[in-house]
DRENDO-78580 format. One record per residue (C-alpha): residue number from 1; residue in one letter; chain; x, y negated, z negated. Coordinates in steps of 0.001 Angstrom, whole numbers, plus 500000, padded with zeros to 6 digits. Layout:
<nodes>
k/r/c/xx/yy/zz
NUM/A/A/X/Y/Z
...
</nodes>
This chain:
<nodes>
k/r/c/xx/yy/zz
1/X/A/485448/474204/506305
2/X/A/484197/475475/502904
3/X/A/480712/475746/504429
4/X/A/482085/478074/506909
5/X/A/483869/480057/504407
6/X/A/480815/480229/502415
7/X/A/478833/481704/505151
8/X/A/481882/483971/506099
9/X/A/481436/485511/502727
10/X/A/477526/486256/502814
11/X/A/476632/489675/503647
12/X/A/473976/489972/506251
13/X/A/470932/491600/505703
14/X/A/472215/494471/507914
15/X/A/475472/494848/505587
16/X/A/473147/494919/502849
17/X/A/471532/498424/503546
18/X/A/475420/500262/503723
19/X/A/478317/497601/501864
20/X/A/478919/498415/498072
21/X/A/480118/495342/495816
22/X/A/482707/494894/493111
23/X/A/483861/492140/491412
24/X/A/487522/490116/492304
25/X/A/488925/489696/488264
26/X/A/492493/488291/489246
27/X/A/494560/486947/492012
28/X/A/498227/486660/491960
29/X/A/500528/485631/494716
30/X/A/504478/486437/494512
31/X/A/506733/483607/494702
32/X/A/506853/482492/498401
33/X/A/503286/483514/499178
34/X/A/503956/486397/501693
35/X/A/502321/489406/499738
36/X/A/498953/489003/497251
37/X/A/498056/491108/494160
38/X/A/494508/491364/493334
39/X/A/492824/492658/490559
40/X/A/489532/494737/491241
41/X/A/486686/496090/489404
42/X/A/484456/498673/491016
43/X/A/481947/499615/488351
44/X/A/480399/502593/490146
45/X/A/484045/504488/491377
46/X/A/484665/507277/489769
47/X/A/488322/506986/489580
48/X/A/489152/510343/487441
49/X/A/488227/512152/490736
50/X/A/491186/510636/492813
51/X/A/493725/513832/493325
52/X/A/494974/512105/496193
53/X/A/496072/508198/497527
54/X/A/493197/506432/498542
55/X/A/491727/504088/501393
56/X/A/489430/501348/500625
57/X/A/487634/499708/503464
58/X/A/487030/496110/502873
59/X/A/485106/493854/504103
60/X/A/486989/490926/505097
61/X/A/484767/488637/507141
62/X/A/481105/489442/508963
63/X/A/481336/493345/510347
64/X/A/484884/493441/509576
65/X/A/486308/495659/507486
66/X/A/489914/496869/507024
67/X/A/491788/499723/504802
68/X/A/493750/498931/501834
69/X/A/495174/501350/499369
70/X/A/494028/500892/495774
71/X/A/496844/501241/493521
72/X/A/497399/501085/489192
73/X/A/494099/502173/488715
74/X/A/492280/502314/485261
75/X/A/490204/504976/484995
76/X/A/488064/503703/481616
77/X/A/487915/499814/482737
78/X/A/487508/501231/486735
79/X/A/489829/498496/487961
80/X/A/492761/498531/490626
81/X/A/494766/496702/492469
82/X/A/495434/495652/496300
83/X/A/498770/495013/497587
84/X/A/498023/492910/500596
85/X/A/501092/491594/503311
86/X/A/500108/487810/503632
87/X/A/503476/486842/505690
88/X/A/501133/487177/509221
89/X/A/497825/485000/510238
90/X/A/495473/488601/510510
91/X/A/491902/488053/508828
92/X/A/493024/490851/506359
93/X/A/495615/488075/505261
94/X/A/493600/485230/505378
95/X/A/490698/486640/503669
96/X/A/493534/487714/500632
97/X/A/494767/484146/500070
98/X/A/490823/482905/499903
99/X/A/490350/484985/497207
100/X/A/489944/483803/493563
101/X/A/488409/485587/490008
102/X/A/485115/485990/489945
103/X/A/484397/486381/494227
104/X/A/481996/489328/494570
105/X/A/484071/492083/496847
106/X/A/482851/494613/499379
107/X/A/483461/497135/500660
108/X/A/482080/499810/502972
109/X/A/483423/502878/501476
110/X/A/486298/504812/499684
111/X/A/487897/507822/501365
112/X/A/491073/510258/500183
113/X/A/494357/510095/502066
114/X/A/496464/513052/503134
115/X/A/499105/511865/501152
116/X/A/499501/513334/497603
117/X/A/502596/514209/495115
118/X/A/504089/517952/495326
119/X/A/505043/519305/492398
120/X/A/508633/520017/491425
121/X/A/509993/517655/494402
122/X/A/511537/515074/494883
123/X/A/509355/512155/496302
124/X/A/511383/509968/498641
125/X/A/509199/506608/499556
126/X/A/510515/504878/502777
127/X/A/508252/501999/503861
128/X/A/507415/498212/504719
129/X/A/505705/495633/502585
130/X/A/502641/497025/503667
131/X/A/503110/500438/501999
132/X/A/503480/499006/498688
133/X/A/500343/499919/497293
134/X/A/500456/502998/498575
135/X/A/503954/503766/497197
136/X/A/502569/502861/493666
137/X/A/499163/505497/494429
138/X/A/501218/508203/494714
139/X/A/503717/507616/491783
140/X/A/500624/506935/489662
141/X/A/499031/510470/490542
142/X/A/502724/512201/490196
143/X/A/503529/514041/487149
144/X/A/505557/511200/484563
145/X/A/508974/513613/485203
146/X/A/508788/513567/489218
147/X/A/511686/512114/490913
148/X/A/511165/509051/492662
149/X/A/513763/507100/494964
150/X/A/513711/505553/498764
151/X/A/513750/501866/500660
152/X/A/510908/499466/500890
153/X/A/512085/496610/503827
154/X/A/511095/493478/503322
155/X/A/510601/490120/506062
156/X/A/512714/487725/503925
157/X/A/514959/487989/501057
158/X/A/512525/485860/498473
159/X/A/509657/488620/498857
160/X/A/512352/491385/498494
161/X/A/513433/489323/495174
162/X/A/510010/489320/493775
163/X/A/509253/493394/494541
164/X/A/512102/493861/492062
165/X/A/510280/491567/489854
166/X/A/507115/492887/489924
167/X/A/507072/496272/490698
168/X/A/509681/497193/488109
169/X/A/508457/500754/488000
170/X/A/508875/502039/491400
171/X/A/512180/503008/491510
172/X/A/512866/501892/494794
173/X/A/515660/499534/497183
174/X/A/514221/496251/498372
175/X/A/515975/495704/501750
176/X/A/516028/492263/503577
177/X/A/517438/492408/506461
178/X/A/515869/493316/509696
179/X/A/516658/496931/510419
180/X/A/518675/498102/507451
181/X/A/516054/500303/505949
182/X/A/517262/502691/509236
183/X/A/521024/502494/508516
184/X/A/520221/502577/504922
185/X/A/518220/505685/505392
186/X/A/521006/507346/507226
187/X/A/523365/507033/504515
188/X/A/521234/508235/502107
189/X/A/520408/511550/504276
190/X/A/524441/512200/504789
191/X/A/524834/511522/501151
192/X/A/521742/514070/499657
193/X/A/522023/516955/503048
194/X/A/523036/519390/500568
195/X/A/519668/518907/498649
196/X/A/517213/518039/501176
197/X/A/515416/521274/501085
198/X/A/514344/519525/497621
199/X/A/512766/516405/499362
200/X/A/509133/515468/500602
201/X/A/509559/512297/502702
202/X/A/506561/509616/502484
203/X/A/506804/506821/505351
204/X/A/504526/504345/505419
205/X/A/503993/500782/507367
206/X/A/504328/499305/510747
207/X/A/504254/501932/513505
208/X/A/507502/501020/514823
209/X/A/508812/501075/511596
210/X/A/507105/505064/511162
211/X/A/508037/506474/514274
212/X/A/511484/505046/513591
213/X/A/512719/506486/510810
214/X/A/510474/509710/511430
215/X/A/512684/510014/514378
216/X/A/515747/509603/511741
217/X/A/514681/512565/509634
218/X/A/513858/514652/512233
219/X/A/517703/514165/513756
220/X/A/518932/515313/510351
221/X/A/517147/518432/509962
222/X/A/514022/517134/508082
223/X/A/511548/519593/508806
224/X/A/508168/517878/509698
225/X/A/505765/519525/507031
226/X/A/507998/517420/504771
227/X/A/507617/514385/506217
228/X/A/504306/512523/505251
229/X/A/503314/509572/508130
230/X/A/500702/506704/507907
231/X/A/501557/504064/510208
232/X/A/499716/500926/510631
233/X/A/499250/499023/514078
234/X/A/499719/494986/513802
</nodes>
C-alpha cells in the first residue's frame, strides 16, 4: 500500500514539463475528521496580486488535478491554506487525509475567480462545507469594516461544532441539519427585505445546494447581478 502511494505521488516525466511545486508545512484535521486544513507554501506566487478569490488546481493523483480555493494567505511568508470536505471517498479527499508536513505539492496552475468583495455592501455568504475556503478568500480581500453575515450547512453536528471553533472570524451560522440552511435563509430574507437593495449574495457548494437557494433569492426579489454562484458537482 505505501508503495502504491509512493508512486501515486511521483510526477511523471510528462507532468514535469507543465506542474509547479510547493511545499505541504502543516496538516490539521477538525475533530471528527470530515474537513482538513492544510498549510501551503508556494514560493514563486505572487500573492499581493490577488484582487479577487482564487482557484488552485491540484494535483491529486497521476493526471488528476482538482480546484481548491486558497484562503488566509500571507503575502511576505507566501503561504495559504486549503479547506478540503473529507466526509466523502473522492480522490480530492483521500489525497487530503494522506497528506503530512513536509510532502512536496503540485499544482498545475492558479487562476482568479469571478467572485470578489463590493465596496460599501453588505456581503451575505450562504454555502456548504465546501465553500469554506472560499468564504474566508473573500472576507480576507474585503475592506476590515465590510459587513459580513450568512449560513454555512454542515453534514453532521460535530463538524458544524468545530467551524465555530476554528473559523472564529467568519461571522457566519453553522447549520446541521439537512435542509435548514433553505428555511434559515428564508427567514433571514423576510427579516432584512427592507434592506436588501444593500446586499450582494455569495453562494457557494454543491449544485443542488446553489441552484436551491439561488432559486430562494430570486422568489424574494433578489436581483441576479447580486447574486454571486459557484457550484460544485459531486
Amino acid at each position: 500500500m505505501e508503495q502504491q502511494q509512493t508512486k501515486r505521488r511521483q510526477i511523471s516525466t510528462v507532468e514535469k514539463f507543465f506542474v509547479k511545486s510547493g511545499k505541504v508545512l502543516a496538516v490539521r484535521s477538525w475533530n471528527g475528521g470530515n474537513l482538513h486544513e492544510i498549510d501551503i507554501q508556494l514560493p514563486n506566487v505572487d500573492f499581493e496580486k490577488w484582487g479577487k478569490a482564487q482557484s488552485i488546481k491540484c494535483r491529486i493523483s497521476a493526471l488528476h488535478y482538482t480546484d481548491y480555493t486558497p484562503a488566509m494567505w500571507d503575502v511576505e511568508e507566501k503561504i495559504c491554506t486549503l479547506y478540503i470536505d473529507t466526509s466523502h471517498n473522492g480522490q480530492g479527499s483521500i489525497w487530503a487525509k494522506n497528506q503530512t508536513m513536509g510532502n512536496d505539492f503540485h499544482y498545475l496552475k492558479i487562476e482568479a475567480e469571478k467572485h470578489f468583495p463590493i465596496a460599501g455592501k453588505h456581503l451575505v455568504f450562504l454555502g456548504d462545507q465546501t465553500s469554506i475556503g472560499h468564504f474566508c478568500a473573500i472576507q480576507q480581500l474585503a475592506d476590515k469594516t465590510a459587513k459580513i453575515s450568512g449560513f454555512v450547512s454542515f453534514k453532521d453536528l460535530q463538524t458544524a461544532e468545530e467551524f465555530e471553533k476554528n473559523c472564529l472570524w467568519l461571522p457566519l451560522r453553522a447549520i446541521s441539519v439537512q435542509n435548514d440552511i433553505y428555511y434559515q435563509t428564508e427567514e433571514w430574507l423576510i427579516a432584512n427585505q427592507s434592506e436588501k437593495e444593500d446586499f450582494i449574495f455569495y453562494v457557494v457548494g454543491g449544485a443542488e445546494l446553489v441552484m436551491g437557494l439561488r432559486k430562494i433569492l430570486k422568489n424574494y426579489g433578489v436581483d441576479g447581478s447580486r447574486i454571486k454562484l459557484k457550484g460544485f458537482w459531486h
